[in-house]
C-alpha positions in Angstrom: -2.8 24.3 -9.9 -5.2 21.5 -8.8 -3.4 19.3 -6.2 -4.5 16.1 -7.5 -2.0 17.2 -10.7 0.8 17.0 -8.2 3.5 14.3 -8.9 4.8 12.4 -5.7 8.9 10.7 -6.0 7.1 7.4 -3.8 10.1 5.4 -3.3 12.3 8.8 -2.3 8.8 8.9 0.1 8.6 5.8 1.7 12.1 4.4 1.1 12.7 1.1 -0.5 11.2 -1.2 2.3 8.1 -2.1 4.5 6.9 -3.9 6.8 3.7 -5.5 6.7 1.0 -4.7 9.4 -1.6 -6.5 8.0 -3.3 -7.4 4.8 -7.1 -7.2 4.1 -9.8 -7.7 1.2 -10.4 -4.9 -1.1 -14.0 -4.5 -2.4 -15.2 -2.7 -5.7 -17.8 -0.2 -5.5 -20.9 0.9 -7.4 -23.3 4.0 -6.8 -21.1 4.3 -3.5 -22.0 1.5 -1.9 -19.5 -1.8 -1.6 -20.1 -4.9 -3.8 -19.3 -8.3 -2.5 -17.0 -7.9 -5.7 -13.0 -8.3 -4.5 -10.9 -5.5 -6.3 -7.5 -6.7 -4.9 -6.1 -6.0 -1.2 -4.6 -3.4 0.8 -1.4 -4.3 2.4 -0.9 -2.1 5.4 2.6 -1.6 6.3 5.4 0.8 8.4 8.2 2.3 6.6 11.4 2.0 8.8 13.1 4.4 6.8 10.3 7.3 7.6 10.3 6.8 11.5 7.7 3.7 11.6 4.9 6.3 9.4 1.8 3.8 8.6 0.7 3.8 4.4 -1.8 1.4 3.2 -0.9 0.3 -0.2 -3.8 -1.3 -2.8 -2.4 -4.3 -4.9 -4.3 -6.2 -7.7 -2.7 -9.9 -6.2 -1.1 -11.2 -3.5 1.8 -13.8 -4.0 1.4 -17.3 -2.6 4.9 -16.8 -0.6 3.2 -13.4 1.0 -0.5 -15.2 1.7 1.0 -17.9 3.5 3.3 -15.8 5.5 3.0 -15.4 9.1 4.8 -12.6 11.1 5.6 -9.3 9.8 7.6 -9.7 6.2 9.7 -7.3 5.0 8.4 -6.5 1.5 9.5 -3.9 -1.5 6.4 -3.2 -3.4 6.5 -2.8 -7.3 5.4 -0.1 -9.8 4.6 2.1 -6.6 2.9 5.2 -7.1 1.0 7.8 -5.2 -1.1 10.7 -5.1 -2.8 13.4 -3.3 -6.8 13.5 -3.0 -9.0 15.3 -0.1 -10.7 18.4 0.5 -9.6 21.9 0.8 -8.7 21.8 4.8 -8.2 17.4 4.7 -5.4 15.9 2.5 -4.5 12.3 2.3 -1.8 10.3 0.4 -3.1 7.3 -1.4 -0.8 4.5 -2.5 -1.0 2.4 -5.3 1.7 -0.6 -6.3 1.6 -3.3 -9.4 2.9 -6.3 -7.1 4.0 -6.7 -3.3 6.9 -8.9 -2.8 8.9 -10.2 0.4 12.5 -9.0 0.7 15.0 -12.2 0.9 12.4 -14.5 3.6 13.1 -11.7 6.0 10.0 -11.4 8.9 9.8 -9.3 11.5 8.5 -11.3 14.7 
């Protein structure tokens, strides 16, 4: 079976909440060299349910509520998903979600 097949439960993964590390630009790519193009954001975050583990999530869009935020909000990310991709001795999770969205005002500080 090819690994990249493999289906990955992300919210039984990462637990329902995150904490937001630090957001940055995400640029599109073409013949493997970066564009000045943006392609969405990746929201780095911890997951307190999983020990403080790091992910990095892409999103298409940020919310205005999230871009303006300052401190560490707690967020829930939508339509999460994720998947395996590396090579044979190197694997990697990477982490996909439809919207990012802070949980009740909460920020970590």
């Amino acid at each position: 079976m090819n690994i990249k097949n493999a289906k990955i439960d992300a919210y039984a993964t990462c637990g329902k909440t995150a904490i937001v590390k630090g957001v940055r630009i995400k640029y599109k790519y073409a013949d493997g060299k970066r564009t000045n193009e943006q392609d969405g954001y990746t929201v780095t975050c911890v997951l307190p349910e999983r020990d403080y583990e790091e992910l990095a999530v892409s999103v298409p869009t940020l919310s205005a509520e999230l871009e303006q935020c300052t401190g560490n909000p707690v967020v829930q990310f939508d339509g999460l998903t994720m998947s395996i991709y590396g090579r044979p001795v190197i694997v990697r999770l990477a982490a996909k979600a439809t919207a990012v969205r802070i949980v009740d005002g909460k920020t970590k500080t």
